[in-house]
C-alpha positions in Angstrom: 133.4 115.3 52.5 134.9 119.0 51.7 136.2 118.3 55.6 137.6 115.2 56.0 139.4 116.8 52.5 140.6 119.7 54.6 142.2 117.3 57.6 143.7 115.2 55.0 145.6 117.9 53.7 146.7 119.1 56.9 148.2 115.7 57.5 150.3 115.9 54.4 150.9 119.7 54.5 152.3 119.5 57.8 156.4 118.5 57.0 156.8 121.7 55.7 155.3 123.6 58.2 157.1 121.9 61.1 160.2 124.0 59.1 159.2 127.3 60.3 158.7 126.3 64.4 162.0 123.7 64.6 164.1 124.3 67.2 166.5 121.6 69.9 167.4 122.4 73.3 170.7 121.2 74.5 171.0 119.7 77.7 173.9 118.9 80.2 176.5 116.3 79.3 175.8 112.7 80.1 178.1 111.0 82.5 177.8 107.5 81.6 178.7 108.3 77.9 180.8 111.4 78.0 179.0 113.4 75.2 176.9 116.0 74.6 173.7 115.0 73.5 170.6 117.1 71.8 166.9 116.4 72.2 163.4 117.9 71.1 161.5 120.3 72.5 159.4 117.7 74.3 162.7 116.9 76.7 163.4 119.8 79.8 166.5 121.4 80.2 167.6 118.6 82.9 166.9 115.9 80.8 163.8 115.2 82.3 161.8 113.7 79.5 158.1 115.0 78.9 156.4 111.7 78.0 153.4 112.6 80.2 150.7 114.9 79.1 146.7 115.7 80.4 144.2 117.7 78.5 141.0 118.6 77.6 139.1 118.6 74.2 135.8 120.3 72.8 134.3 117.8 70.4 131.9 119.3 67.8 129.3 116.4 66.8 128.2 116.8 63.0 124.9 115.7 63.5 125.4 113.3 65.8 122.9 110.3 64.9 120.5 108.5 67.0 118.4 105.7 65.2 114.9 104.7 67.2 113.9 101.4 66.2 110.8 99.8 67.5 110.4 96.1 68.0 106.9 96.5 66.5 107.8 98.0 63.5 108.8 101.5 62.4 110.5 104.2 64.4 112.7 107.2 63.2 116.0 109.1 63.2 117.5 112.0 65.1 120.5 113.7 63.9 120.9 116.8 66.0 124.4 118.8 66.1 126.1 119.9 69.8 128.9 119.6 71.4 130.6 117.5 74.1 133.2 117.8 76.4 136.7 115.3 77.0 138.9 115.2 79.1 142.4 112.7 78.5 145.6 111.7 79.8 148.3 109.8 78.4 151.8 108.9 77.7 154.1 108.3 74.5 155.3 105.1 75.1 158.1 105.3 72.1 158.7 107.7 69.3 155.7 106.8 67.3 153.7 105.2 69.6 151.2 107.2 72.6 148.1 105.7 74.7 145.5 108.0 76.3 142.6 107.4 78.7 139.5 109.6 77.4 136.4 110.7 79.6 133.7 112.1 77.2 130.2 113.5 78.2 127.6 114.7 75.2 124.0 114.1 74.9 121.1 115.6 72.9 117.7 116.9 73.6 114.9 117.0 70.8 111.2 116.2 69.6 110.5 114.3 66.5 107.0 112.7 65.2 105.6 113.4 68.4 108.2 111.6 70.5 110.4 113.4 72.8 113.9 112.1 73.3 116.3 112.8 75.7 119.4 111.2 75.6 122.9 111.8 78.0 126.2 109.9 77.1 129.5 109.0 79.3 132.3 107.4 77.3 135.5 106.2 78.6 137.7 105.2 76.1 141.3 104.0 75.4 143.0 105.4 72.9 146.2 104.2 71.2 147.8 106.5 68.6 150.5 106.2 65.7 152.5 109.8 65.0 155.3 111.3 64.0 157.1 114.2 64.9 158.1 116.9 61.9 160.7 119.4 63.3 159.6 119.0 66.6 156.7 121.0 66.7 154.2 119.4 64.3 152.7 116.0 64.4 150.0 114.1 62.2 148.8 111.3 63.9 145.8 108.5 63.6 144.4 106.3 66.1 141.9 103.7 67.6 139.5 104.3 70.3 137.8 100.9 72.6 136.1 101.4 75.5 132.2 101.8 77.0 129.5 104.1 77.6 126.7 104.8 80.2 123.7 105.7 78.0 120.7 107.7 80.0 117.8 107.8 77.7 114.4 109.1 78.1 111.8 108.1 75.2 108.0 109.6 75.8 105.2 110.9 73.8 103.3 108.9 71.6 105.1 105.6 72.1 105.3 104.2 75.5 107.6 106.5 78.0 110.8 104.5 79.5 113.9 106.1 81.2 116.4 103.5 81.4 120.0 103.3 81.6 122.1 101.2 79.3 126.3 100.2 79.5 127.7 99.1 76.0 130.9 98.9 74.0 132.1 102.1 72.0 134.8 102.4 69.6 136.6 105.1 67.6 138.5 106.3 65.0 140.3 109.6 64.5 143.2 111.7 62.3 144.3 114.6 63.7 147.7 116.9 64.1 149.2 118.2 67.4 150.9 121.3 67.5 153.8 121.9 70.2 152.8 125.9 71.0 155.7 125.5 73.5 157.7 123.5 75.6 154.8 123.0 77.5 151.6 123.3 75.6 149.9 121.6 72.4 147.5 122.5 70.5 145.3 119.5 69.5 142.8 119.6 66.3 141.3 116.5 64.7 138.3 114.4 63.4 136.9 111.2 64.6 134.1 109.1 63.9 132.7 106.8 67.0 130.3 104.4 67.7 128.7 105.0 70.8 126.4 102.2 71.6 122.8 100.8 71.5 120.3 102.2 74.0 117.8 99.8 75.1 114.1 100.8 76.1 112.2 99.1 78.2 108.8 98.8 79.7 106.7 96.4 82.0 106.4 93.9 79.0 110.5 94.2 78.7 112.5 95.7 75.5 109.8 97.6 73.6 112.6 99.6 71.3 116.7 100.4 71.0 118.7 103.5 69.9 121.7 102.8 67.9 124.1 106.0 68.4 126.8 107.2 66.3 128.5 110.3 65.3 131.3 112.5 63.0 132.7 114.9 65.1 135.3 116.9 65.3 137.5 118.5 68.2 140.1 121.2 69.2 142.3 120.7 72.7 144.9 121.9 74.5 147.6 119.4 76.4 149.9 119.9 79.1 153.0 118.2 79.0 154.8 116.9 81.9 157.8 114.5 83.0 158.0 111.6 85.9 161.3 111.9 87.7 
C-alpha cells in the first residue's frame, strides 16, 4: 500500500515539477499560414513531429502469484518475486491519447510442499494510454492492457508431472509518469497490476490441475522517440 501511495503522489506532484525542465523549440515559419508557430519538445527543429517512440522496460514483479489448484481437491500457492523483461512500441495518436504494442517475458522457478514448479511466460499486449503533458517534460499517465500469453509450465513431484503449454487472454492495468530527459529520450517509471492467465495441466487421463497467474509489479524504461516523414 505505502507504494501505490508513493506513485499516486508522483502523479499529482508532477505539475510542478514539469516547471523546472519547460522549455519550446521554435521552428521555421509555415507557408500555408504565414506565421510563426511554437511546439514542444516532442516536435524536431524541421517540424518533423516525434509521435513515434520504441523502448524497453524492466518490470519488477512483487511476488508475482501463481495459484495451483487440483481437480481432486487441494493444491497451494506460489508467490515468488523476479523480474521480467518488455519490450514496446507505439505512437501518440492525439495529445492525450498513445497505443503501444508490448512483448513481455518473466517466469519463476521454485519448490513448494514437495512439488516443483517451473513456470515461463510470453505476453503480448496492447496497450492504450490516457496522459497529459505538464511543461513539456513531465507526463502522468494511466492505461489498459488486452492481449495473450504463451504459458510453459512444468508441475512434478508428488503430484503427477505434466509439461504443457497453454495460450490465454491477459489483461492490465497501470499509472505511471514519463519523463522527457531530452528531445530524444524518456525516462519511463510506473506500476501495473496484470492478469496473466490460467495454466492448464494435463496428463493421460486429461486436465488433472490449472495455475491461475497474476502479479503487482512495477517497471522503469527508457523510450526513444522518433518521427515518420
Amino acid at each position: 500500500m505505502k507504494k501505490i501511495t508513493l506513485v499516486l503522489v508522483m502523479l499529482f506532484c508532477s505539475p510542478a515539477f514539469a516547471e523546472d525542465f519547460y522549455y519550446q523549440e521554435y521552428v521555421a515559419p509555415d507557408a500555408a499560414y504565414g506565421a510563426d508557430y511554437v511546439e514542444s519538445i516532442n516536435v524536431s527543429t524541421d517540424g518533423n513531429q516525434r509521435d513515434n517512440y520504441i523502448g524497453m522496460r524492466l518490470h519488477k514483479n512483487e511476488r508475482i502469484s501463481f495459484a495451483f489448484d487440483m481437480r481432486s481437491g487441494g493444491g497451494t500457492t506460489l508467490k515468488n518475486d523476479g523480474v521480467g523483461l518488455g519490450v514496446y512500441v507505439g505512437n501518440r495518436l492525439t495529445d492525450f491519447l498513445k497505443v503501444e504494442f508490448e512483448t513481455l517475458y518473466n517466469g519463476a522457478n521454485d519448490t513448494k510442499r514437495d512439488i516443483d514448479f517451473d513456470f515461463d511466460i510470453w505476453s503480448n499486449m496492447v496497450n492504450v494510454f490516457l496522459y497529459q503533458t505538464y511543461g513539456g517534460a513531465v507526463e502522468p499517465y494511466a492505461g489498459v492492457g488486452l492481449g495473450f500469453s504463451t504459458i510453459w509450465s512444468d508441475v512434478g513431484g508428488r503430484v503427477e508431472h505434466a509439461m504443457d503449454t497453454t495460450f490465454d487472454f491477459s489483461y492490465s492495468v497501470m499509472v505511471g509518469v514519463n519523463f522527457a530527459l531530452n528531445d530524444r529520450v524518456n525516462l519511463d517509471l510506473g506500476f501495473k497490476y496484470q492478469k496473466y492467465g490460467d495454466a492448464d495441466h494435463k496428463a493421460s487421463s486429461g486436465t488433472y490441475a490449472t495455475t491461475d497467474i497474476d502479479a503487482t509489479e512495477f517497471y522503469i524504461g527508457a523510450a526513444y522517440k522518433f518521427g515518420l516523414k
